[in-house]
N, C-alpha and C positions, 0 to 999 in steps of 0.2 A: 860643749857641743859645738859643731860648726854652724855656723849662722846659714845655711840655707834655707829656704821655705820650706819645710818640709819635715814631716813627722812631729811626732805628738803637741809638740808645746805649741803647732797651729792647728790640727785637725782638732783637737780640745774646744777651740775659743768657742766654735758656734753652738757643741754642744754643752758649753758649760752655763750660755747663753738659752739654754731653752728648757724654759719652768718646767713645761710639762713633761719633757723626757725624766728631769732630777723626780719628779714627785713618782712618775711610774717605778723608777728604779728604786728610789727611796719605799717605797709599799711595798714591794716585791722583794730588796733582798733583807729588808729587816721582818717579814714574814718568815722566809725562808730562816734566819741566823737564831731568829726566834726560836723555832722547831727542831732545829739543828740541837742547841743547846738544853731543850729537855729533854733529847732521847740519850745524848750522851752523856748525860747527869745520869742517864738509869744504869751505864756501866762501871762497874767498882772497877772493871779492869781495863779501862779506856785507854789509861796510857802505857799499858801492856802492851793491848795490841798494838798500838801507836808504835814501839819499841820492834814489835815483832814483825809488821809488816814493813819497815825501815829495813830492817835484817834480810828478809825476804830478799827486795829491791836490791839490797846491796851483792846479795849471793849471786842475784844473776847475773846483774851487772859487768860482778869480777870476772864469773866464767861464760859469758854470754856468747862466745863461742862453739863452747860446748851443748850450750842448753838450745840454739837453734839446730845446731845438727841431731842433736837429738828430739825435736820438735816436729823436722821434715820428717824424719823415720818412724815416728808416732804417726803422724798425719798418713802416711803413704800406707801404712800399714793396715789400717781400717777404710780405706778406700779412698781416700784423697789426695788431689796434687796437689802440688807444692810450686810455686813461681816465686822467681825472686828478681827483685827488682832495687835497682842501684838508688834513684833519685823517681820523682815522681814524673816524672815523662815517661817512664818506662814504665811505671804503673800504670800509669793512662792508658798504654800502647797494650799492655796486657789484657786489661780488663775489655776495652774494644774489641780485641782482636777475638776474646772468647763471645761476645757478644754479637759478634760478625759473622762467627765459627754456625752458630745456630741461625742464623738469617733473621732474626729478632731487630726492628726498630723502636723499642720500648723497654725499660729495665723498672722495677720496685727498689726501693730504699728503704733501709734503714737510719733514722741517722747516725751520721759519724763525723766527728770534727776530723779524721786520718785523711776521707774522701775530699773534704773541705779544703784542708790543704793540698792537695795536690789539684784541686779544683778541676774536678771531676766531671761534675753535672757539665761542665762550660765545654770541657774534651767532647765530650758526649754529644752533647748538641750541636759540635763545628764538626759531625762526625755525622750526621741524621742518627744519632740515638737521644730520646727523651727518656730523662730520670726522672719518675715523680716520688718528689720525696713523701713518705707517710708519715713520719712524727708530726705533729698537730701543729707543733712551733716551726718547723724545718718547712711543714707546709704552707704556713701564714709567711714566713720570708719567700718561698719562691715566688709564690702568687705576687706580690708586692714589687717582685724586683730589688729585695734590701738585700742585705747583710748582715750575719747575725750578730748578736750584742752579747752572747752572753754563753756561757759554756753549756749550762745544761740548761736555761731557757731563752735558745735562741732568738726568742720575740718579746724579749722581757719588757720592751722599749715599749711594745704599743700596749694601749688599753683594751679594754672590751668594744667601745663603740668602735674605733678604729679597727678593730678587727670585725666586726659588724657590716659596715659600709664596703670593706675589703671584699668580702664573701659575697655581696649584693652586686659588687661589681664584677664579679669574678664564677664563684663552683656556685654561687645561687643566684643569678642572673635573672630578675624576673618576680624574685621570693622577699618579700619583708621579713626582716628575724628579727628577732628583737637582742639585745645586748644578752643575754642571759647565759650562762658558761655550757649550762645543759642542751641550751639550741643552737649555740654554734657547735659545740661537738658532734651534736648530731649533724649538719649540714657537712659537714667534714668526710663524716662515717658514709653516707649517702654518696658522698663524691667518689671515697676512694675505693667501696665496695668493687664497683667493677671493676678498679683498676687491680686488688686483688687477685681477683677470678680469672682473669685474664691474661694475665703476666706469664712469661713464661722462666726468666730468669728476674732474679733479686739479688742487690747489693748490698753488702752490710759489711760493718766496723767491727771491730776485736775490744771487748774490754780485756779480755784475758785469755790465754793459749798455756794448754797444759802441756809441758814437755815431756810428761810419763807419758801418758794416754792420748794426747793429741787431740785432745777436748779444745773445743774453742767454747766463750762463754759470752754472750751478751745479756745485758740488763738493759732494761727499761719499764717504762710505770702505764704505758695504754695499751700494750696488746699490740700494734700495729707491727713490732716486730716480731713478734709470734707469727702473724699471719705473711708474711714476707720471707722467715726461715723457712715454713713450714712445706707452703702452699706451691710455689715454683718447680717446674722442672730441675731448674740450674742455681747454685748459689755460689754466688763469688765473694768469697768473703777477704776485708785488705786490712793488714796491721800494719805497726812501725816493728822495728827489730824488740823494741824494748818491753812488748807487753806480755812478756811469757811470765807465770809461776811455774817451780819446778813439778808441785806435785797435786793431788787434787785438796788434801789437808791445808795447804796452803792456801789456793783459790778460798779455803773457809773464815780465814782469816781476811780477807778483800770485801768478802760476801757479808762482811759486820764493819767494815770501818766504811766500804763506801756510801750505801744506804743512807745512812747515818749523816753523813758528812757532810752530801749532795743534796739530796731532798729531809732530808729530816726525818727518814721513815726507820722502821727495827729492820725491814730486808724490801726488796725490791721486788713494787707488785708482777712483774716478769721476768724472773732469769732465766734464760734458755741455754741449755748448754747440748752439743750435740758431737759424733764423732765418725769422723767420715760419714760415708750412703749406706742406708739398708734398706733391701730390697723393699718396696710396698709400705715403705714410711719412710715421709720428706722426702727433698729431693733426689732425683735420680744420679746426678752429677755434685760433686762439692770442688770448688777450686781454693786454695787458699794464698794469696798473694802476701809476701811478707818485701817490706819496703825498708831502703836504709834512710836515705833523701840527706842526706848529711849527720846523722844519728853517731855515725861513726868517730866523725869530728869530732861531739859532744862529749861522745864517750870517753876521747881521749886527753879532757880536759880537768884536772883532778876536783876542779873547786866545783867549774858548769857540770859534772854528769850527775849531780845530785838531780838535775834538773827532771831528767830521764827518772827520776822514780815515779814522777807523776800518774795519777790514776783518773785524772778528770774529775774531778768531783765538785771542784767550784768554790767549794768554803772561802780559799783566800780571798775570791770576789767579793764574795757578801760581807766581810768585814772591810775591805777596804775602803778609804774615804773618797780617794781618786778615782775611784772607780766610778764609787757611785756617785761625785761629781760633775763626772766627763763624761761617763756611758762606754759600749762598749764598741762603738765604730770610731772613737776616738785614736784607737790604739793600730789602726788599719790593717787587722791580721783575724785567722779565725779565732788566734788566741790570746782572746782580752784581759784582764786585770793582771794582778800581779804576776801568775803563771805565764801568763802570755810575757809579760813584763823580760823574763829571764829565757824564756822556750823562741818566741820570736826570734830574737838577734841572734840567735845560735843554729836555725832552720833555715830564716830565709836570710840572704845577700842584698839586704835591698839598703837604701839610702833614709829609707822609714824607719827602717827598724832599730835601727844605729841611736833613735835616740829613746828608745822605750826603758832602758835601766834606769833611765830619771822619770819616770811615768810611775812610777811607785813609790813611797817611803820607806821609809826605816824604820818605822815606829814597830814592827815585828809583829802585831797581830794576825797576817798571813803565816806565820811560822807556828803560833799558839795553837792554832785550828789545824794545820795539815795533817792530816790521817796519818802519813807516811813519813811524814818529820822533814820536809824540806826545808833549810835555811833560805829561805829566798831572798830576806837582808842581805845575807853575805854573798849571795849570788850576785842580787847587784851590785854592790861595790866592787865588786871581781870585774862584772862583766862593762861597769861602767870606767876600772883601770883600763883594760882593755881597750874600749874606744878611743881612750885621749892616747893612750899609747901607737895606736894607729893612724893618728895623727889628723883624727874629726876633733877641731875644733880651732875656732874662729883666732885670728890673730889678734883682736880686741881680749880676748877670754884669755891667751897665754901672757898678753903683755900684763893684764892684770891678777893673774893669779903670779906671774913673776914677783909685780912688785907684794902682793901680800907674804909669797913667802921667802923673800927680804929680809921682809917688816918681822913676821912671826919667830925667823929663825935666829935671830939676834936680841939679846933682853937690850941694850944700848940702843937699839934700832927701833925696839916696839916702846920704848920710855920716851924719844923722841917725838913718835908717833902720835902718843898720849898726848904729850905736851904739847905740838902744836893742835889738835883735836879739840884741845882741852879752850886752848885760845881762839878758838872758830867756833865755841859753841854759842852763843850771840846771833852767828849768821845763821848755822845748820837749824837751829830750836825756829826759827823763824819758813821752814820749807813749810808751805802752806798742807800738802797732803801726803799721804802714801803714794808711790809710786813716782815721786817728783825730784828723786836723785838720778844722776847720771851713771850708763853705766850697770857691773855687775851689782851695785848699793840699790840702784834703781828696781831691778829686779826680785832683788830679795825682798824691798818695800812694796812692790804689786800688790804681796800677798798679809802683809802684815803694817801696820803703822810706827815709822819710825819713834822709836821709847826719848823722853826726854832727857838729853844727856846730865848728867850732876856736875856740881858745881867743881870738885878734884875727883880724880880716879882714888881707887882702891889702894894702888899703889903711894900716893900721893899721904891717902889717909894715914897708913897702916907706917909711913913714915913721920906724919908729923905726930901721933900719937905715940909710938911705940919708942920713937928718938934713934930710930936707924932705918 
């Protein structure tokens, strides 16, 4: 990677640096991987569906032309419009513009990492319209001023008390709470009560859009987006291109790997699914905005559009080591751990993003748990040819990776290598610690202690015993 300041390997140091963030994350997603793991032990045909929703992803994928044009004409046909929108400016400008259309300075949320990316809430407000988010997590990060950590719980990072003090400074001003799960939720419920009743339009995210029927479906586990579909005049709801199933059988198949995957539950205590307006129930208006934002790109990528099967779900987080090392504002995108790892640098153009395929291992645990079967190993290796091929990276990094593959490409040149290696081992055995070689050697010692080299190589051996 190029030696500038920037991106993961320094936004990391301060969080890798802070105990308490490691311990909140360390409880939280080994709770979660915990819970994950008995409910998918209860299915004999896990890695069926596993299989089947892969298939799914793939089918759209291939014809995913077809199945948006078929999507708009489902949607339009039960009373809903249809926008489409290039990249996320133009999503912005949409959603505003119907928000303007009604004379509204106020919108409801649901959360949605779709919105997040296109950063939504921030259009909103350089616009005089206020988004208050209603997930519990989505509401602890506004009030704060943060950034979320974490895919499905955005506020993984803080505690109870901190979320305590938060609420005291903030929607209960005035009110001592005590830490207690059951009373800050209620302080929550009290806050956003009115902002329910009151609203006149509500924004919300797409887990899934049926191309038969023109069903759109979201999940979640408190209700708040029940009362956000439901309760509104107006709802605008915003996908990426990529989240349609073709049929409703299908959706049933998502409706058993995500649950599962994400919170550890057999189904999700809210799935709302709804199609276009009916008169005298839910909203009077449904808009449905479908977004490309560089998807297209992805798409046309053979190895990254695996990446695009994603369904949010989080698993690969919670096993990751990195992740839950560094936390999830390490990675400076909505989309943190390993998913973010591959989805990032294919979304956003940034100079951060460029270095997150090394924010992840290799060790494949993220590919073990995905619902949907992404290789994300192989993703990054892909996506990390890629960068050096675009030519981020340091003149120090090419001179030396020159000379290693030299050394490696040649048996005369790597037996050389041995040999004088072999006759410096006296000085090297004597580097007092890890991280005290120069250099890409130095690097790699950060994280490990250099091994004490032997007295002859392998090579050395296998010739003086074996007599060739």
């Amino acid at each position: 990677m190029a030696g500038s300041r920037v991106g993961f390997p320094y936004t990391s140091r301060s969080r890798i640096e802070d105990s308490q963030l490691r311990a909140n994350l360390r409880s939280a997603t080994t709770a979660i991987r915990e819970k994950r793991g008995r409910v998918v032990a209860e299915k004999a045909d896990w890695e069926d569906l596993r299989l089947k929703g892969e298939q799914i992803r793939r089918e759209v994928l291939s014809n995913l032309d077809s199945y948006l044009v078929k999507l708009e004409s489902s949607v339009e046909k039960v009373g809903g419009v249809v926008h489409w929108a290039v990249d996320a400016s133009e999503a912005n400008q949409i959603v505003f513009s119907l928000v303007r259309q009604h004379g509204e300075s106020e919108v409801v949320k649901v959360k949605s990492l779709t919105t997040d990316e296109m950063g939504l809430n921030e259009y909103l407000s350089q616009h005089g319209v206020m988004a208050h988010e209603t997930d519990l997590a989505e509401l602890i990060i506004q009030l704060a001023h943060d950034k979320p950590s974490h895919i499905l719980v955005p506020a993984i990072h803080k505690n109870r008390s901190e979320i305590r003090d938060l609420f005291q400074r903030t929607i209960s001003k005035g009110t001592s709470l005590s830490d207690d799960p059951a009373v800050l939720a209620e302080a929550s419920r009290l806050y956003l009560r009115q902002k329910f009743l009151s609203a006149k339009i509500a924004v919300s995210g797409v887990n899934f859009a049926v191309a038969e029927t023109g069903t759109i479906c979201v999940v979640e586990s408190e209700g708040n987006g029940r009362m956000c579909l439901t309760l509104p005049k107006v709802l605008i709801s915003v996908m990426g291109i990529e989240k349609i199933v073709p049929t409703l059988d299908d959706l049933a198949v998502f409706l058993e790997l995500l649950p599962r995957s994400s919170t550890g539950e057999r189904m999700n205590p809210y799935t709302s699914l709804w199609s276009g307006v009916h008169k005298g129930d839910g909203p009077e208006e449904f808009h449905l905005v479908i977004m490309d934002n560089r998807r297209s790109a992805v798409l046309a990528d053979p190895v990254g559009r695996q990446t695009l099967h994603c369904i949010r779900c989080s698993a690969c987080l919670n096993v990751c080591p990195v992740y839950e090392r560094s936390g999830g504002h390490a990675y400076d995108s909505v989309y943190p751990g390993p998913i973010g790892a591959i989805l990032s640098p294919q979304l956003f153009d940034s100079e951060s993003s460029k270095s997150l395929p090394w924010a992840s291992t290799l060790c494949g645990a993220c590919y073990e748990v995905c619902p949907v079967r992404i290789n994300i190993p192989q993703v990054l290796v892909h996506l990390r040819e890629k960068v050096l091929a675009e030519g981020h990276q340091s003149r120090s990094e090419r001179f030396q990776f020159a000379i290693l593959s030299a050394v490696l490409s040649s048996g005369a040149r790597f037996d050389l290598a041995l040999w004088v290696i072999s006759r410096l081992r006296f000085l090297i055995d004597r580097f007092p610690s890890s991280g005290s070689l120069p250099g890409l050697v130095g690097k790699w010692t950060e994280a490990r202690e250099l091994p004490e080299l032997p007295k002859e190589t392998f090579r050395v051996w296998w010739r003086r015993s074996r007599g060739h």
